[in-house]
N, C-alpha and C positions, 0 to 999 in steps of 0.2 A: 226193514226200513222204518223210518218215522214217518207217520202223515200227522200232521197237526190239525186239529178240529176247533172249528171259532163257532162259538157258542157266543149267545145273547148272556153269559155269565161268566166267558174265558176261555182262555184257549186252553184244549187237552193234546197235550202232546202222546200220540198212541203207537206205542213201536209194534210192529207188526214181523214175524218171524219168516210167514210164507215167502216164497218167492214172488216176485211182483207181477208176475204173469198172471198169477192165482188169484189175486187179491180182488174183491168183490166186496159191494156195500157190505153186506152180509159177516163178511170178514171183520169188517172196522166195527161195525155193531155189535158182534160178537167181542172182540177185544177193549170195549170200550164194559161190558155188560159185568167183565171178569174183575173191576176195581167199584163200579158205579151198578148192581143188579138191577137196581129197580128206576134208573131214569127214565121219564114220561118224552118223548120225542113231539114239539109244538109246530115243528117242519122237519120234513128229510131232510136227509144229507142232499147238499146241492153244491152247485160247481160256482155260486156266486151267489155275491153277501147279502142280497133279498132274499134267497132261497126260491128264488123263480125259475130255476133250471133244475131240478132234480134230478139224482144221478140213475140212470136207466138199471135198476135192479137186477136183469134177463143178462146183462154184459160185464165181464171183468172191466175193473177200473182203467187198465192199458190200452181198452177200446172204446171207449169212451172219446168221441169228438173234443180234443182239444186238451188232453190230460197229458202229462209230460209224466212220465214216472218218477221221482226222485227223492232222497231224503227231503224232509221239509214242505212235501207235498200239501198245499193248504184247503181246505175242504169247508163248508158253512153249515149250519143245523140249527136249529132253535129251538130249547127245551124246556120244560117246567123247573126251575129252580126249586121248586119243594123236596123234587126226586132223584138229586143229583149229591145222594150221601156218597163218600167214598169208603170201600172196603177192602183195608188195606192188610188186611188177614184173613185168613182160612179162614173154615167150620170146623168146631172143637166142639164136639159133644159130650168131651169128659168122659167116655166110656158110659155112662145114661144110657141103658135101653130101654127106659122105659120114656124117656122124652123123646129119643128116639122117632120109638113106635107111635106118641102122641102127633108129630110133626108128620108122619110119612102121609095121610088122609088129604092135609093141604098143601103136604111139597107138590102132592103128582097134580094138583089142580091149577098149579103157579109155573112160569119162566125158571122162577130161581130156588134155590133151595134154601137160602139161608133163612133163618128165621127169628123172630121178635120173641122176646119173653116178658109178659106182661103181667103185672098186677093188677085183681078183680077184687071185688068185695062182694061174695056171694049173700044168697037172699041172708042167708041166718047168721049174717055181720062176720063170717069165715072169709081169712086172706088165702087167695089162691095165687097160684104161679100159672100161667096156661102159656101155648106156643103158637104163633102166628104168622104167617106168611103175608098177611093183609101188608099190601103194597099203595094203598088207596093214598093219593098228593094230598087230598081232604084231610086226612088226620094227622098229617104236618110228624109224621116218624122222625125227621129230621132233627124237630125240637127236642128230642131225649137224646140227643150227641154232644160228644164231651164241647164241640162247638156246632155251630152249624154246618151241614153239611158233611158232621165226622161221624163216627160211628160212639156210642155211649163207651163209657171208660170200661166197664165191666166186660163188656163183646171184644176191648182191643186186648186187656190181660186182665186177671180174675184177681189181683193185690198189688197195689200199685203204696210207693215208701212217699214223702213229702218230696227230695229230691228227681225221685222219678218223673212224680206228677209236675215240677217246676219245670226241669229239663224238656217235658214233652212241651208244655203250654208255650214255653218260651221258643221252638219254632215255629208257633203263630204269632210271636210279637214284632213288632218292627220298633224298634224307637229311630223317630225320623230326624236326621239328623244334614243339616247342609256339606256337601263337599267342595270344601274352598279352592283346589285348582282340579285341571285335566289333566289326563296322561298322557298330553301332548308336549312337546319341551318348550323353552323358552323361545325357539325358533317359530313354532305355532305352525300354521299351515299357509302354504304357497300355490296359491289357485291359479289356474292359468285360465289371462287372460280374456284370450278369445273363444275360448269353450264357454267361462260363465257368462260374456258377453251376448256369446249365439244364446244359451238360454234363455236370458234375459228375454231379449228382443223380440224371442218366440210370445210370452209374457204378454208383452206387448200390445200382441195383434187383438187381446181378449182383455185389453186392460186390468190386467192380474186379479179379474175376476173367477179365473178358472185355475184350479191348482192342477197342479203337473210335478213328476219327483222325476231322476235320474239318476244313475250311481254315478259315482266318482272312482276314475282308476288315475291310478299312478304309481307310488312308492312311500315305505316305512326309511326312513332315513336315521340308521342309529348317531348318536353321538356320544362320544368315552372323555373322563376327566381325569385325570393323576387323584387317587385318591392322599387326603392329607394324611401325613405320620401322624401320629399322636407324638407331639411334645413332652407332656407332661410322665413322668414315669411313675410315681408315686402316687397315685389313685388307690383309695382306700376299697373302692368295688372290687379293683382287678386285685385281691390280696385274698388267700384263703387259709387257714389254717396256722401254722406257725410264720406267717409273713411269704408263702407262697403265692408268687404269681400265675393268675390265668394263662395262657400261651395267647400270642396275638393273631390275627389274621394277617395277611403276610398279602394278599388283594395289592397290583401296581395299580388294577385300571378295574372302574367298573360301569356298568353302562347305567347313565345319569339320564339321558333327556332323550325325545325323539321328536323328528319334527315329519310332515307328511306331504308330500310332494303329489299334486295335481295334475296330471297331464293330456287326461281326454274326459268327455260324460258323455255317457249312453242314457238312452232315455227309452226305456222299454216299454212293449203294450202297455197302452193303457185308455181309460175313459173318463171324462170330467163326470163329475156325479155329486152334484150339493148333498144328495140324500147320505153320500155314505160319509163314516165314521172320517174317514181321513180324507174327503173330498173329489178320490180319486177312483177308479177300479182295475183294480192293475190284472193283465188277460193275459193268458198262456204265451208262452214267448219261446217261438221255435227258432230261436236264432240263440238259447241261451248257452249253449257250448260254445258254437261259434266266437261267443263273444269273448268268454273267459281261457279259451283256446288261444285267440288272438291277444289276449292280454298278454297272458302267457310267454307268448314267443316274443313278445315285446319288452319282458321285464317289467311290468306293473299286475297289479292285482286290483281288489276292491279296496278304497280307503276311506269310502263312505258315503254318502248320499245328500242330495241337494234336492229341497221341495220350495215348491213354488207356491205363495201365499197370497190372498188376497188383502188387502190395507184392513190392519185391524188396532185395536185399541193401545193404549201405549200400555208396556208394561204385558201384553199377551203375545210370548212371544211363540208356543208352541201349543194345538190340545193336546189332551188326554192323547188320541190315538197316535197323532204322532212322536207323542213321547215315549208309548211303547212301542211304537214301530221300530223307533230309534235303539231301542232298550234290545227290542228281538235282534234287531243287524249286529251290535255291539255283540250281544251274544256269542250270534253265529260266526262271527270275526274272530274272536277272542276262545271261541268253543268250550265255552262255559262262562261262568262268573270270575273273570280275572280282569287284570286293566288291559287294554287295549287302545290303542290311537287312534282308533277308529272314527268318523267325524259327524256331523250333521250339520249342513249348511243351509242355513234360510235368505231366501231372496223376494223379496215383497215392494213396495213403495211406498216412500213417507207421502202426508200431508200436500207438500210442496210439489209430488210429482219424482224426487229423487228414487231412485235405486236402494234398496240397503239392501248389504249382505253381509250376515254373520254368522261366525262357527261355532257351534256347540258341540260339549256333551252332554249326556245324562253318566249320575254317580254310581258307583259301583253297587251301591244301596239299590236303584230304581232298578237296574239289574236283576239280582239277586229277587226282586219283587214280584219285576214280571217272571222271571224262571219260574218261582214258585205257585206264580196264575194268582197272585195277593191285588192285582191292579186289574179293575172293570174301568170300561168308560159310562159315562154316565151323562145325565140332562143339561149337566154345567162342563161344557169344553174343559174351562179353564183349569179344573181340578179332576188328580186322579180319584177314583172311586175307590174305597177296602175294600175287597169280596169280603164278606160277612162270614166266613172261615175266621179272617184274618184281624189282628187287632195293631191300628195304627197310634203310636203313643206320640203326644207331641206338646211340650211343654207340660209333661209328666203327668196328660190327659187325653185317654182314647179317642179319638177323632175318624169319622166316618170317611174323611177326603183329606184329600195332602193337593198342596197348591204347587203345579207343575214347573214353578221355579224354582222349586225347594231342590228339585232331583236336576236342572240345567247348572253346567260349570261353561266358562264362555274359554274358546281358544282362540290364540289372537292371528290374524289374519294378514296377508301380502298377498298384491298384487308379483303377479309370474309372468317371464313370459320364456316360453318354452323352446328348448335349441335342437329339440329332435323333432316337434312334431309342428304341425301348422293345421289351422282349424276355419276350411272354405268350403268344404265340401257339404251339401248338406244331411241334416239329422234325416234318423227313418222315423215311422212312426209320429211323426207332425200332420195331421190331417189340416187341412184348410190353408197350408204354408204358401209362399210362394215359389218355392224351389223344391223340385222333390228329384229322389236319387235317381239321374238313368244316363244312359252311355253322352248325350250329349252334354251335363254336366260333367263326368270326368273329360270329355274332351275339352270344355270351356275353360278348366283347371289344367290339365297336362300341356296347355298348348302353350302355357305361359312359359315354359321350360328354352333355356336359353336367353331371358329377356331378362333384366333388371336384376340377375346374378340367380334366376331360379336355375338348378339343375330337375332333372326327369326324377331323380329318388328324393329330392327335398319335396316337390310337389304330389309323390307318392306317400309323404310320410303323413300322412290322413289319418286318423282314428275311423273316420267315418267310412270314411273312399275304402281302407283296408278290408272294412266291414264287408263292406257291397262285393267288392271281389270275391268274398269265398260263395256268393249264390254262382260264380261263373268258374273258379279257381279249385283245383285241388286242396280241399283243408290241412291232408294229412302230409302232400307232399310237394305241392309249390308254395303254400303262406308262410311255413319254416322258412325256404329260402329267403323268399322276398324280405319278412321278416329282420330277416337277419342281417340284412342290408339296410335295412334301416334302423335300425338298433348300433348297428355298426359301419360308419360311412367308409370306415376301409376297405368292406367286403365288398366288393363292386358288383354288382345285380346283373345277372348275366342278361347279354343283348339278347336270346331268347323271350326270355319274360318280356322284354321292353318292348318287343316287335309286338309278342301277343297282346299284351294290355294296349298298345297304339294299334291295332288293328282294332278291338274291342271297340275304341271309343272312335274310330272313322277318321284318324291324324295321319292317312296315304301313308302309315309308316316313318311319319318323322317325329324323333324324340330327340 
């Protein structure tokens, strides 16, 4: 499995082989030791982004209060950036036994085996070669790599051509360059109403002083165009050799645009927290199958994420962190560096006290950036940070930071309103609200059933309501049903179910 490790210098993504039962600090440290030998550790591993929780050493990571096991598991540490070379190749001793034997005195003394080969200038003005395991952050080993934080060019292969040397430098280059639309189509994104309304108004109560995020579920909506003939026959490209034509592609239809379809948001653990990076602290969330389960049965997935902002500068429309927050979702959407419609929606207030909401994304470029762990946050929100690995070109000049609208493309945006679901019930996870989830709300909601054209499965088709039932409901084999009833208003919900959930919420049985 993956567990991702956030470092005060990036995130390391550490695939780990064991079984997840197995896996213990010890383990990640060890796997992390096998690319990085000599990193100096400034806080343990911890379960939160102070590093104020430390992870209990004595106990696998599965038993650990409040750890979910799963890909993408994210972890905190803070490290000396001097010792955080990467060593992305073996130990080659060239057959050497006699450096060998020089090395083996301070391998047995050291963690790691590998070793430095240094130039001396002995007393009587003689150059020496000697071999070192000194790991000390002080003498900055870092600085003799082909960049920082790399391993020197010689340690990665022992003859290196002009081309070779280009090719390699050139995956630390970025040249930054803006990308002019989204992946999203010309239809752009359809937010349903009364979901972003309920968040909003949550907002509200903390005069959008306190940021808050949510995901977005709904739907990928493809749309296909008659591709055009080629008219013209006689094109001097499509000709080869004695007036031989290419063969043509023969394509009726091909898929042109996609637009992204809104239909609930969930709003997972979380903590207001000015101190961290993205304002927020987002905490184990044991409802998270439940909820992608339920998606599931419903015909939606993730389509993106909504963060809630406090009134800021004009022209600032996202930080650093949340621009690779966005970068990491996109990612894990798209499951790699491809395009995806994936989305990012900001909800803040103007000046005057208005609402705004706008849909973003980041470029395939910002992507590909944060994959590579090329983007730090740093002391100025407004711009991403280069890791000092990495070299950002821009305007045909290295540049230490890129200005976080360089990597925003905007997608354009409608108001929805949605003909399966309805959004009364309230959100979990709202501390301080004035409504919170329990039987007397679903009954203040079901009762309406029969009055002003509600029926008992219209008032069932809740995103949130749905939620709350699987703490009382069979996951595996009544939310399918129900589910499916409301996904499908043909399938009539059997009067079992109806009875149980009107008894649940104390309705004497009338639905």
């Amino acid at each position: 499995m993956i567990i991702r490790v956030r470092t005060n210098i990036g995130i390391w993504r550490v695939t780990i082989t064991s079984p997840p039962s197995s896996i213990t600090t010890q383990t990640i440290l060890d796997t992390i030791a096998q690319t990085r030998p000599h990193v100096v550790y400034e806080a343990p591993l911890s379960l939160d982004p102070k590093c104020s929780e430390p992870i209990d050493t004595s106990r696998p990571l599965c038993e650990q209060h409040g750890v979910q096991m799963r890909d993408g598991l994210m972890i905190y540490c803070k490290v000396d950036s001097s010792t955080c070379a990467e060593n992305t190749v073996g130990n080659n001793n060239g057959g050497n036994t006699n450096d060998t034997n020089m090395s083996t005195t301070a391998a047995a003394s050291e963690p790691s085996s590998s070793t430095i080969t240094k130039r001396i200038i002995a007393k009587d003005g003689t150059i020496k070669l000697i071999h070192t395991t000194d790991t000390d952050p002080s003498n900055n080993k870092s600085e003799l790599g082909f960049r920082k934080g790399l391993m020197p060019l010689r340690d990665i292969k022992k003859s290196w051509t002009l081309n070779e040397f280009t090719a390699m430098d050139d995956k630390y280059n970025f040249k930054i360059k803006r990308q002019e639309s989204s992946f999203v189509g010309v239809e752009g994104l359809h937010l349903e109403s009364g979901a972003v309304e309920s968040f909003q108004n949550y907002l509200r109560r903390f005069q959008f002083r306190q940021q808050r995020f949510g995901y977005l579920y709904g739907r990928f909506v493809e749309e296909e165009e008659d591709t055009q003939e080629e008219e013209e026959e006689d094109r001097s490209h499509l000709r080869q050799g004695w007036g031989a034509r290419m063969p043509q592609k023969n394509e009726s239809k091909v898929k042109k645009n996609k637009k992204v379809i809104v239909e609930a948001i969930y709003e997972p653990p979380q903590e207001a927290d000015a101190d961290a990076a993205e304002g927020f602290v987002m905490l184990e969330d044991d409802q998270e199958e439940n909820v992608e389960h339920v998606a599931s049965l419903l015909g939606l997935r993730k389509v993106g994420w909504i963060v809630g902002q406090p009134p800021r500068e004009t022209g600032f429309q996202f930080s650093a962190a949340e621009v690779i927050m966005a970068a990491e979702l996109q990612l894990e959407c798209a499951q790699g560096v491809e395009e995806t419609p994936f989305v990012t929606v900001r909800c803040t207030v103007g000046d005057e006290g208005n609402v705004i909401v706008e849909a973003f994304q980041v470029s395939l470029q910002c992507m590909e950036m944060v994959a590579e762990e090329a983007l730090d946050i740093g002391p100025n929100p407004g711009f991403c940070y280069v890791n000092e690995t990495f070299t950002a070109i821009q305007e045909g000049k290295p540049s230490p930071t890129v200005e976080n609208n360089f990597f925003l493309t905007l997608v354009p945006i409608h108001g929805y309103q949605s003909d399966m679901f309805v959004t009364q019930f309230p959100f979990v996870n709202r501390p301080f609200d004035d409504r919170q989830q329990t039987h007397d709300e679903m009954k203040r909601q079901l009762t309406k059933s029969g009055q002003a054209g509600w029926t008992f499965i219209d008032l069932l088709s809740d995103f949130a309501l749905l939620l709350y039932l699987c703490k009382f409901l069979d996951v595996s084999q009544d939310m399918p049903k129900i589910c499916e009833s409301v996904k499908d208003r043909e399938v009539l919900l059997d009067d079992g179910y109806k009875i149980i959930i009107s008894s649940m919420a104390g309705m004497d049985g009338s639905y």
